[in-house]
Residue, then its C-alpha position, 0 to 999 in steps of 0.5 A: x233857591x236851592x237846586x236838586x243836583x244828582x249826586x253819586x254816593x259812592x261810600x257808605x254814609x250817614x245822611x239827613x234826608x227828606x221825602x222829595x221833591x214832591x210828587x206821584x213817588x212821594x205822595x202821603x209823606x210829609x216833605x218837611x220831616x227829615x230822617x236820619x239813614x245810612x245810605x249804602x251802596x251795596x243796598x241798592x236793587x238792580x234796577x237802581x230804582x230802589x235802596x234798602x234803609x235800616x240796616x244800621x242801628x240808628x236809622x230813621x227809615x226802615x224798608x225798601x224806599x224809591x231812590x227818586x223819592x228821597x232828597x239827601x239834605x246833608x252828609x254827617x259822616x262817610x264811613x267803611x265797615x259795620x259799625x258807623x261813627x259817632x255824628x260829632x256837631x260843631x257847634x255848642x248852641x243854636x239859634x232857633x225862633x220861639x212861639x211867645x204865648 
């Protein structure tokens, strides 16, 4: 099973995130929905209870979001300035299971 392990981010980086662990901070979202955002330092209240997402063009999530409530999934891509990198996979298929009607 996988555990939850607080981590600092301390660049901005372009991440797969997902509402959770479940709980009062999470309820009415989907936990299995995941959400691609930048996650920047400089857009986190005083408090560090709360982190502004959607201020970068491509952004899933868009608002005031609590920090507790989100659970990065994967880093795509750390970068510096404004404009983020192209997200670049690695892979030229995938595997995935099909409903047979």
């Amino acid at each position: 099973m996988s555990e939850l392990v607080p981590t600092q981010i301390t660049k901005k980086s372009v991440v797969i995130v997902r509402f959770g662990p479940g709980g009062f901070a999470t309820d009415g979202f989907k936990p299995a929905e995941y959400f691609q955002v930048t996650v920047d330092p400089r857009y986190v209240s005083k408090s560090g209870e709360f982190i502004r997402l959607g201020q970068t063009q491509g952004d899933e999530i868009v608002g005031w979001q609590r920090v507790a409530a989100l659970t990065v999934v994967e880093v795509l891509a750390e970068f510096e300035g404004e404009q983020p990198p192209s997200i670049v996979t690695g892979h030229d298929s995938v595997t995935m299971n099909f409903l047979e009607l």
